[in-house]
C-alpha positions as CSV (number, residue, x, y, z in Angstrom):
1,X,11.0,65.3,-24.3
2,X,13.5,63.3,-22.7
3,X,10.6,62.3,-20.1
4,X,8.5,61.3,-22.4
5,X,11.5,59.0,-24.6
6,X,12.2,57.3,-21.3
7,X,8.4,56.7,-20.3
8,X,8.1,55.1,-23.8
9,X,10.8,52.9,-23.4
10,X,10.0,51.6,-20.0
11,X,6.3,51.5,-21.7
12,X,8.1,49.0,-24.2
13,X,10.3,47.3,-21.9
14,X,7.3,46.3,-20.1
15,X,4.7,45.2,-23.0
16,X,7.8,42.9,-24.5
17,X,8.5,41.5,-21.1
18,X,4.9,40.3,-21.0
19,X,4.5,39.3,-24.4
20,X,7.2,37.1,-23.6
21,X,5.3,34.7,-21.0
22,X,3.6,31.2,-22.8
23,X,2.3,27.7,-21.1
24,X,1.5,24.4,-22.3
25,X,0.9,21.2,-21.1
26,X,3.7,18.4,-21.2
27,X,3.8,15.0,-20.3
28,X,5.2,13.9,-16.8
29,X,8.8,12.8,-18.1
30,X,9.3,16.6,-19.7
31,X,8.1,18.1,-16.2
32,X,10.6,16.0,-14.6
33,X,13.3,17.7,-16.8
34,X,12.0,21.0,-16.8
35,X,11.5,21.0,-13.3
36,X,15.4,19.8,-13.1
37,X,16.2,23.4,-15.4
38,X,14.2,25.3,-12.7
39,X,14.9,24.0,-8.8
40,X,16.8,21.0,-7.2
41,X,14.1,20.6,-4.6
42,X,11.7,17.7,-4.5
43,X,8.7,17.3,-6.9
44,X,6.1,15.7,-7.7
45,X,7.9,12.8,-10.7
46,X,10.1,12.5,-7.1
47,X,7.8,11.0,-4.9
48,X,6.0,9.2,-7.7
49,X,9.7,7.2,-9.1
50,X,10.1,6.3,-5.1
51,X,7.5,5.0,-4.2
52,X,7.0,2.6,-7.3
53,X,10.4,1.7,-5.8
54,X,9.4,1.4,-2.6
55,X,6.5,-0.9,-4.0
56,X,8.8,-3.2,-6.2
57,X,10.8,-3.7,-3.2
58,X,8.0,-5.2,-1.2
59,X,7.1,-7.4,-4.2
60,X,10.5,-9.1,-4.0
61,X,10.8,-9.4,0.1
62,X,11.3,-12.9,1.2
63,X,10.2,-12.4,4.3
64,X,7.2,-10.5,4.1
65,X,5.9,-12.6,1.1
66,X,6.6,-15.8,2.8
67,X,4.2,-13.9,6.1
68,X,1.5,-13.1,3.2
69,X,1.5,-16.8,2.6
70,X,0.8,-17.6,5.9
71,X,-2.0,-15.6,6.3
72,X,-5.7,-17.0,5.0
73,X,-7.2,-13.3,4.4
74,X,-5.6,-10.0,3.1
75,X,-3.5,-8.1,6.0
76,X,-5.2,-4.7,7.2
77,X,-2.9,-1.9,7.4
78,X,-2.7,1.0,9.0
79,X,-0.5,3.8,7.5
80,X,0.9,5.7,10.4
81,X,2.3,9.2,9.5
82,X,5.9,9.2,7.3
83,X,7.6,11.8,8.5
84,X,10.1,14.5,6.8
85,X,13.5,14.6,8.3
86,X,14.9,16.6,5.7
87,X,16.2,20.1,6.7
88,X,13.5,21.7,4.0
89,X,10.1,22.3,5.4
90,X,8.5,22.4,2.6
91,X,8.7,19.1,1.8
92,X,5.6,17.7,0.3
93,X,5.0,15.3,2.6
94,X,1.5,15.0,2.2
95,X,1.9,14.1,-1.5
96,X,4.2,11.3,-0.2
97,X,1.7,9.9,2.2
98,X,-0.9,10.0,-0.4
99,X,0.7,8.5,-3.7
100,X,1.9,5.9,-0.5
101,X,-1.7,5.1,-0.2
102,X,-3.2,5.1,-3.5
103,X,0.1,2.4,-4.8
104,X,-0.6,0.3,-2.0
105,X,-4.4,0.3,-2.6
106,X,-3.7,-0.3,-6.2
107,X,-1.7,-3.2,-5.2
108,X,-4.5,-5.0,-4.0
109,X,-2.8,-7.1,-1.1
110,X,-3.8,-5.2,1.5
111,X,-6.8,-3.5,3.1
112,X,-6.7,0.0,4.2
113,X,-7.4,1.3,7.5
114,X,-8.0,5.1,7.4
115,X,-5.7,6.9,9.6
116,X,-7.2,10.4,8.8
117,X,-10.9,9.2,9.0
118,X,-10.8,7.5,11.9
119,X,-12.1,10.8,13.8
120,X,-14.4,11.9,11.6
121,X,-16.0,8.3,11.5
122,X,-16.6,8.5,15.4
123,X,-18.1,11.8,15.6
124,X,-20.3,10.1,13.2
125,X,-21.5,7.0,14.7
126,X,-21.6,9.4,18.2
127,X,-23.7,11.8,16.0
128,X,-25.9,8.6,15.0
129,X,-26.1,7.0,18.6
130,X,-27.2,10.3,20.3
131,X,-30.8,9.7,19.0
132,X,-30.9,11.9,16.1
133,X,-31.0,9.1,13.3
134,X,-33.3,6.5,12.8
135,X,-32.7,3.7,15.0
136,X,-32.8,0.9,12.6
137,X,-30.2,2.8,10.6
138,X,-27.6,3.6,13.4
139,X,-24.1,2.0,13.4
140,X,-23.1,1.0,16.5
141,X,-19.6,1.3,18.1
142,X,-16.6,-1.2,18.6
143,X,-17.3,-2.8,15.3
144,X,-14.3,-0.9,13.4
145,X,-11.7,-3.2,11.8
146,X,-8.6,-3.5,13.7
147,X,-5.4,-3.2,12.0
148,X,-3.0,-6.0,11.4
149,X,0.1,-4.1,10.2
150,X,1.5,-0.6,11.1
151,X,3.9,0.9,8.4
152,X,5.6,4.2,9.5
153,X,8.9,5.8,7.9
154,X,10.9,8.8,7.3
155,X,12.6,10.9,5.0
156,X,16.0,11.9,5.5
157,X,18.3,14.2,3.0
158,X,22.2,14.6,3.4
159,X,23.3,17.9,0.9
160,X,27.2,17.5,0.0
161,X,28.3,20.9,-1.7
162,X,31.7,21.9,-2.7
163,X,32.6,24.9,-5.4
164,X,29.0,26.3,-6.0
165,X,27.8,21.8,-7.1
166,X,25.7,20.7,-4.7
167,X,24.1,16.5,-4.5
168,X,21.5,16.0,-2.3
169,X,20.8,12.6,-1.1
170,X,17.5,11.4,-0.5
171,X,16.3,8.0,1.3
172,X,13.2,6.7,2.1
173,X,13.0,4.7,5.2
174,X,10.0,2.6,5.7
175,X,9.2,-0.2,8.0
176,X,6.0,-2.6,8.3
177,X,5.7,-4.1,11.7
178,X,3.0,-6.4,13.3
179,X,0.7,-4.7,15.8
180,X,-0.1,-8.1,18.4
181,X,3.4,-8.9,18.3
182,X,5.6,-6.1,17.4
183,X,7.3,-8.2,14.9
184,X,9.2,-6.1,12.1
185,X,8.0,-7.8,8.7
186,X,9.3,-5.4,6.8
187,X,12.0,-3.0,5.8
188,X,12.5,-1.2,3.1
189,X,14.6,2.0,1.6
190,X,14.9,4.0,-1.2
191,X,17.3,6.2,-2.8
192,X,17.4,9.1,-5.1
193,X,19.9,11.9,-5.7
194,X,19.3,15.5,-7.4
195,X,22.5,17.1,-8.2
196,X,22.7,21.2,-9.1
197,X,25.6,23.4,-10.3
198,X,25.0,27.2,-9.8
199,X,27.0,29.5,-12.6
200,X,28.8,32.6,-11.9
201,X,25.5,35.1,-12.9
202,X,23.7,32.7,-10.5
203,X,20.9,29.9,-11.0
Protein backbone atom coordinates (compact mmCIF):
# COMPACT_ATOMS: atom_id res chain seq x y z
CA UNK A 1 0.00 0.00 0.00
CA UNK A 2 2.58 2.27 0.95
CA UNK A 3 4.33 1.35 -2.54
CA UNK A 4 1.65 2.05 -4.36
CA UNK A 5 0.90 5.80 -2.29
CA UNK A 6 4.50 6.75 -3.15
CA UNK A 7 4.34 5.55 -6.91
CA UNK A 8 1.24 7.80 -7.13
CA UNK A 9 2.85 10.64 -5.82
CA UNK A 10 5.99 10.54 -7.84
CA UNK A 11 3.30 9.65 -10.73
CA UNK A 12 1.91 13.28 -9.79
CA UNK A 13 4.94 14.95 -9.06
CA UNK A 14 5.89 14.20 -12.46
CA UNK A 15 2.57 14.99 -14.63
CA UNK A 16 2.43 18.61 -12.67
CA UNK A 17 6.12 19.17 -13.40
CA UNK A 18 5.26 18.85 -17.05
CA UNK A 19 2.13 20.52 -17.12
CA UNK A 20 4.02 23.31 -15.94
CA UNK A 21 6.28 23.97 -19.19
CA UNK A 22 4.69 26.93 -21.84
CA UNK A 23 6.45 29.01 -24.85
CA UNK A 24 5.61 31.98 -26.76
CA UNK A 25 7.10 34.18 -28.98
CA UNK A 26 8.26 37.77 -27.77
CA UNK A 27 9.64 40.58 -29.30
CA UNK A 28 13.53 41.17 -29.30
CA UNK A 29 13.62 43.84 -26.43
CA UNK A 30 11.60 41.11 -23.91
CA UNK A 31 14.31 38.38 -25.00
CA UNK A 32 16.97 40.75 -24.17
CA UNK A 33 15.45 40.84 -20.50
CA UNK A 34 14.50 37.48 -20.29
CA UNK A 35 17.65 36.33 -21.38
CA UNK A 36 19.13 38.79 -18.55
CA UNK A 37 16.67 36.61 -15.77
CA UNK A 38 18.32 33.37 -17.20
CA UNK A 39 22.34 33.70 -18.00
CA UNK A 40 24.91 36.72 -18.01
CA UNK A 41 26.67 35.28 -21.05
CA UNK A 42 26.47 36.95 -24.42
CA UNK A 43 23.34 36.75 -26.78
CA UNK A 44 22.12 37.46 -29.57
CA UNK A 45 20.25 41.49 -28.67
CA UNK A 46 24.39 41.62 -27.60
CA UNK A 47 26.04 41.40 -30.76
CA UNK A 48 23.07 43.10 -32.54
CA UNK A 49 23.27 46.65 -29.88
CA UNK A 50 27.25 46.51 -30.72
CA UNK A 51 27.49 46.44 -33.78
CA UNK A 52 24.88 49.22 -34.62
CA UNK A 53 27.40 50.94 -32.42
CA UNK A 54 30.15 49.89 -34.00
CA UNK A 55 28.40 51.20 -37.26
CA UNK A 56 27.38 54.77 -35.86
CA UNK A 57 30.84 55.14 -34.93
CA UNK A 58 32.12 54.82 -38.50
CA UNK A 59 29.39 57.24 -39.65
CA UNK A 60 30.88 59.95 -37.48
CA UNK A 61 34.85 59.20 -38.13
CA UNK A 62 36.60 62.26 -39.44
CA UNK A 63 39.14 60.49 -40.78
CA UNK A 64 37.71 57.77 -42.54
CA UNK A 65 34.89 59.93 -44.08
CA UNK A 66 37.19 62.54 -45.22
CA UNK A 67 39.30 59.10 -47.12
CA UNK A 68 35.65 58.16 -48.52
CA UNK A 69 35.59 61.54 -50.04
CA UNK A 70 38.69 61.08 -51.68
CA UNK A 71 37.81 58.16 -53.35
CA UNK A 72 35.70 58.30 -56.87
CA UNK A 73 34.18 54.61 -56.49
CA UNK A 74 32.89 52.70 -53.41
CA UNK A 75 35.88 51.02 -51.26
CA UNK A 76 35.96 47.02 -51.50
CA UNK A 77 36.40 45.35 -48.29
CA UNK A 78 37.57 42.49 -47.18
CA UNK A 79 36.33 41.29 -43.71
CA UNK A 80 39.19 39.28 -42.20
CA UNK A 81 38.15 37.01 -39.24
CA UNK A 82 37.22 39.04 -35.67
CA UNK A 83 38.39 37.02 -33.25
CA UNK A 84 37.12 36.02 -29.57
CA UNK A 85 39.57 36.85 -26.91
CA UNK A 86 37.17 36.32 -24.21
CA UNK A 87 37.95 33.48 -21.78
CA UNK A 88 34.39 31.75 -22.84
CA UNK A 89 34.62 29.53 -25.84
CA UNK A 90 31.45 29.62 -26.62
CA UNK A 91 31.30 32.81 -27.79
CA UNK A 92 29.19 33.22 -30.78
CA UNK A 93 31.55 34.56 -32.85
CA UNK A 94 30.10 33.54 -35.93
CA UNK A 95 26.94 35.50 -35.22
CA UNK A 96 29.28 38.56 -34.70
CA UNK A 97 31.04 38.14 -38.01
CA UNK A 98 27.78 37.79 -39.75
CA UNK A 99 25.38 40.63 -38.33
CA UNK A 100 29.18 42.48 -39.00
CA UNK A 101 28.51 41.72 -42.54
CA UNK A 102 24.96 42.09 -43.21
CA UNK A 103 25.17 46.07 -41.23
CA UNK A 104 27.94 46.87 -43.43
CA UNK A 105 26.20 45.58 -46.56
CA UNK A 106 23.14 47.37 -45.47
CA UNK A 107 25.14 50.43 -45.24
CA UNK A 108 25.73 50.59 -48.71
CA UNK A 109 29.26 52.32 -48.79
CA UNK A 110 31.15 49.52 -49.36
CA UNK A 111 31.43 46.45 -51.55
CA UNK A 112 31.99 43.14 -50.12
CA UNK A 113 34.68 40.78 -50.80
CA UNK A 114 33.77 37.29 -49.64
CA UNK A 115 36.27 35.92 -47.34
CA UNK A 116 34.49 32.47 -46.94
CA UNK A 117 33.76 32.12 -50.74
CA UNK A 118 36.76 32.88 -51.97
CA UNK A 119 37.63 28.90 -52.06
CA UNK A 120 34.72 27.68 -53.16
CA UNK A 121 34.67 30.28 -56.08
CA UNK A 122 38.19 28.77 -57.25
CA UNK A 123 37.35 25.28 -57.22
CA UNK A 124 34.78 26.57 -59.39
CA UNK A 125 36.31 28.42 -62.16
CA UNK A 126 39.14 25.35 -61.90
CA UNK A 127 36.10 23.03 -62.21
CA UNK A 128 35.01 25.19 -65.33
CA UNK A 129 38.54 25.64 -66.97
CA UNK A 130 39.34 21.78 -66.79
CA UNK A 131 37.04 21.31 -69.94
CA UNK A 132 33.95 20.10 -68.43
CA UNK A 133 31.73 23.28 -69.20
CA UNK A 134 31.07 24.83 -72.24
CA UNK A 135 33.76 26.95 -73.40
CA UNK A 136 31.92 30.06 -74.21
CA UNK A 137 30.47 30.00 -70.70
CA UNK A 138 33.81 29.48 -68.64
CA UNK A 139 35.04 32.18 -66.31
CA UNK A 140 38.49 32.64 -66.58
CA UNK A 141 40.93 33.21 -63.67
CA UNK A 142 42.73 36.52 -62.21
CA UNK A 143 39.64 38.50 -62.90
CA UNK A 144 38.49 38.55 -59.06
CA UNK A 145 38.13 41.97 -57.43
CA UNK A 146 40.88 42.97 -55.24
CA UNK A 147 40.22 44.35 -52.02
CA UNK A 148 40.81 47.93 -51.03
CA UNK A 149 40.33 47.75 -47.19
CA UNK A 150 41.02 44.94 -44.64
CA UNK A 151 39.00 45.25 -41.32
CA UNK A 152 40.01 42.68 -38.57
CA UNK A 153 39.22 42.97 -34.63
CA UNK A 154 38.72 41.25 -31.47
CA UNK A 155 36.80 40.67 -28.62
CA UNK A 156 38.14 40.99 -25.27
CA UNK A 157 36.10 40.49 -21.72
CA UNK A 158 37.51 41.51 -18.26
CA UNK A 159 35.06 39.70 -15.32
CA UNK A 160 35.43 41.79 -11.93
CA UNK A 161 33.63 39.69 -9.10
CA UNK A 162 33.48 40.35 -5.47
CA UNK A 163 30.75 38.86 -2.81
CA UNK A 164 28.91 36.38 -5.24
CA UNK A 165 28.24 40.16 -8.01
CA UNK A 166 30.02 39.64 -10.86
CA UNK A 167 30.43 42.72 -14.18
CA UNK A 168 31.74 41.56 -17.03
CA UNK A 169 33.21 43.98 -19.39
CA UNK A 170 32.94 43.58 -23.00
CA UNK A 171 34.88 45.70 -25.90
CA UNK A 172 34.92 45.43 -29.37
CA UNK A 173 38.12 46.23 -31.02
CA UNK A 174 37.98 46.78 -34.70
CA UNK A 175 40.38 48.31 -37.08
CA UNK A 176 40.03 49.17 -41.04
CA UNK A 177 43.34 49.43 -42.63
CA UNK A 178 44.48 49.97 -46.29
CA UNK A 179 45.83 46.99 -48.13
CA UNK A 180 48.55 48.91 -50.82
CA UNK A 181 49.71 51.06 -48.07
CA UNK A 182 49.05 49.67 -44.76
CA UNK A 183 47.59 52.84 -43.66
CA UNK A 184 45.16 52.41 -40.54
CA UNK A 185 41.82 54.42 -41.62
CA UNK A 186 40.08 53.31 -39.01
CA UNK A 187 39.56 52.54 -35.41
CA UNK A 188 36.86 51.86 -33.61
CA UNK A 189 35.64 50.18 -30.06
CA UNK A 190 32.71 49.30 -28.40
CA UNK A 191 31.63 48.69 -24.97
CA UNK A 192 29.02 46.83 -23.13
CA UNK A 193 28.78 45.46 -19.59
CA UNK A 194 26.36 42.57 -18.19
CA UNK A 195 26.31 42.61 -14.49
CA UNK A 196 24.89 39.34 -12.34
CA UNK A 197 24.26 38.78 -8.55
CA UNK A 198 23.93 35.04 -7.52
CA UNK A 199 21.57 34.56 -4.19
CA UNK A 200 22.28 32.29 -1.37
CA UNK A 201 19.91 29.12 -3.00
CA UNK A 202 21.99 29.86 -6.10
CA UNK A 203 21.15 31.46 -9.67
Amino acid sequence: MRKTFLSLLTLTFLLSSCGGFKAKRVSADESDELAMEITDKWVARDTEMVIKDVLKQIEKHKGFQRYLAKRSTSPKLFIAEVQNETSEPYFPIADMNDELLNEFSAAGDFILIDASARERLLKEIQYQNDGMVDPRQVKSIGKQAGADLLIFGAIRMNPKTRDGKTIKEYSVNLRMTEIETGVEVLRTRAKTQKYSEQSSSGW
